[in-house]
N, C-alpha and C positions, 0 to 999 in steps of 0.2 A: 427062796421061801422065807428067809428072814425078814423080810419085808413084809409080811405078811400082817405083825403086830403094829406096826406104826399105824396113827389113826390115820384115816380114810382122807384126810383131805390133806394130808401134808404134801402131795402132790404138788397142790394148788397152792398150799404155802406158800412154799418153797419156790413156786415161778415169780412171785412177789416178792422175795427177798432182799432186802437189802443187808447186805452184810459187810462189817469194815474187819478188815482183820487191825489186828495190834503186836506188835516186838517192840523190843527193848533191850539193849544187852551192853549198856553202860550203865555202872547205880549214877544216883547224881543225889545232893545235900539235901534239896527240898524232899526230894519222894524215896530216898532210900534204893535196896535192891531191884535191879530188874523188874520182878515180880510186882514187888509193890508199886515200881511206874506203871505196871498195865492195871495195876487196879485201879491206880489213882487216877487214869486215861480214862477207865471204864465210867467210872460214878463223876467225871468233868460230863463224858456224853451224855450222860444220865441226865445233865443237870440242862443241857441245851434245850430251850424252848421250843416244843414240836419233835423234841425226840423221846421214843420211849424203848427203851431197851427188851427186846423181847425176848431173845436167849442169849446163851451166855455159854463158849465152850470150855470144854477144859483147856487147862495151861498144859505147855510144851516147853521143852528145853528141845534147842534144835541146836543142829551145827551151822555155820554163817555158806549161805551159798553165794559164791561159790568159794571154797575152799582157801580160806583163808587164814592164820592167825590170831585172828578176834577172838573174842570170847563168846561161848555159845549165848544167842539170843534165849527169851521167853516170847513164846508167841501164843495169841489166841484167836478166835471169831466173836465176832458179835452180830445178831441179827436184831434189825433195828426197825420201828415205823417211825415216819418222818412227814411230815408236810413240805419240808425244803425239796430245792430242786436239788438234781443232785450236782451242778456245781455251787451250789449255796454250801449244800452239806460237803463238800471238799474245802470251801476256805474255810468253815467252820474246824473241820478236823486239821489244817493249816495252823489254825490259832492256837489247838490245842498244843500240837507240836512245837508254838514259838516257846507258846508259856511253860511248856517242861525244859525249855532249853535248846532246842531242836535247831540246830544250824545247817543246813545242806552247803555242802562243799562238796563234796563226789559221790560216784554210784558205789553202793552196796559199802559203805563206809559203817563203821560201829556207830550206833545212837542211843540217846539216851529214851527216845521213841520216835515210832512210823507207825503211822495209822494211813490205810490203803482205802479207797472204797475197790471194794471188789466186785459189786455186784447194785446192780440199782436196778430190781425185778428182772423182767426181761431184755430190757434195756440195750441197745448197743450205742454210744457217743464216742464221739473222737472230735474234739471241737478245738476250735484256736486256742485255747488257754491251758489244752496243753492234757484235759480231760479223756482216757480210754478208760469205758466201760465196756464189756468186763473186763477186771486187769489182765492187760498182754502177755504177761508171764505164769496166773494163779496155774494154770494147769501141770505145772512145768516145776512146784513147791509142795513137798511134803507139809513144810512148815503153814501152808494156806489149805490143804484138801485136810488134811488130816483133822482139824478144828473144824472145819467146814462141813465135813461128815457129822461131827457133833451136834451141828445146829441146822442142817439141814441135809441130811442124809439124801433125798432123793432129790435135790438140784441139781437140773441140768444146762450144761455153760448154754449161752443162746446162740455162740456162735461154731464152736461144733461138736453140739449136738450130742455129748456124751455126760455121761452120770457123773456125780462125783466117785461112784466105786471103779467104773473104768480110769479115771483120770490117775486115782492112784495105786491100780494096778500096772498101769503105765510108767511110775515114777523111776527114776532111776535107780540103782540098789544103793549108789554111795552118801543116797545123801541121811544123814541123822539124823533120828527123833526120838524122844521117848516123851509118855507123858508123865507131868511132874507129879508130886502126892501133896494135894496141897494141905 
């Protein structure tokens, strides 16, 4: 029944969504703490031609899944309208990533930032270059549903079929999160 207050068409929003999430849990010289990499992530998307930032969730401090040493990341969502397709808007979020520093050398490695598309409306892709829409794991991350609740509460994955409140009812107990006070 808490549903009940959300406006009437966020439904329909929310099957439109595109949303990128963002971490970061190395500081680095140009952008400072964590925190301030996903701001400075947020306002480069901001600045992208044909992108307009539509919400914005809160910050998280999370533990690194899987369970590892590193230092907790800062994760958020973003929900976006775009004119790109959505592999334009992946090398776009690519660049962003070079210009903060961003070097991939292995999976689930500390970074200075990752920006994910998670979601490109209904959408399902899986194309040569390497593109899964929606991401193959989001359901499977506190650190992705938990911000994703913030910015689109009644999304649901298009591939199965559940809410984000199922998804992270689902989640495992060990993994951590809190949200930060910004």
């Amino acid at each position: 029944m808490a549903d009940q207050f959300l406006p009437e068409n966020d439904c329909c929003a929310s099957d439109e969504a595109i949303l990128i999430a963002l971490g970061a849990n190395l500081p680095t010289v140009r952008f400072g703490a964590p925190a301030d990499a996903v701001r400075a992530a947020i306002a480069a998307l901001a600045t992208l031609d044909g992108v307009s930032i539509e919400k914005t969730s809160a910050f998280y401090e999370t533990a690194p899944v899987p369970v590892s040493d590193q230092p907790w990341y800062v994760n958020a969502i973003v929900q976006i309208k775009t004119s790109m397709s959505p592999q334009e808007l992946l090398a776009r979020l690519h660049e962003i990533e070079a210009d903060f520093g961003r070097v991939r050398v292995a999976r689930n490695e500390a970074r200075v930032l990752d920006l994910d598309l998670i979601a490109y409306g209904r959408q399902t892709i899986r194309d040569d270059g390497g593109l899964i829409v929606p991401h193959p794991r989001l359901h499977e991350r506190a650190f992705v549903l938990l911000p994703l609740r913030d910015v689109a509460a009644r999304w649901v994955h298009p591939v199965l079929h559940q809410p984000v409140s199922d998804m992270i009812d689902a989640l495992p107990a060990d993994q951590e999160i809190r949200q930060m006070s910004v």
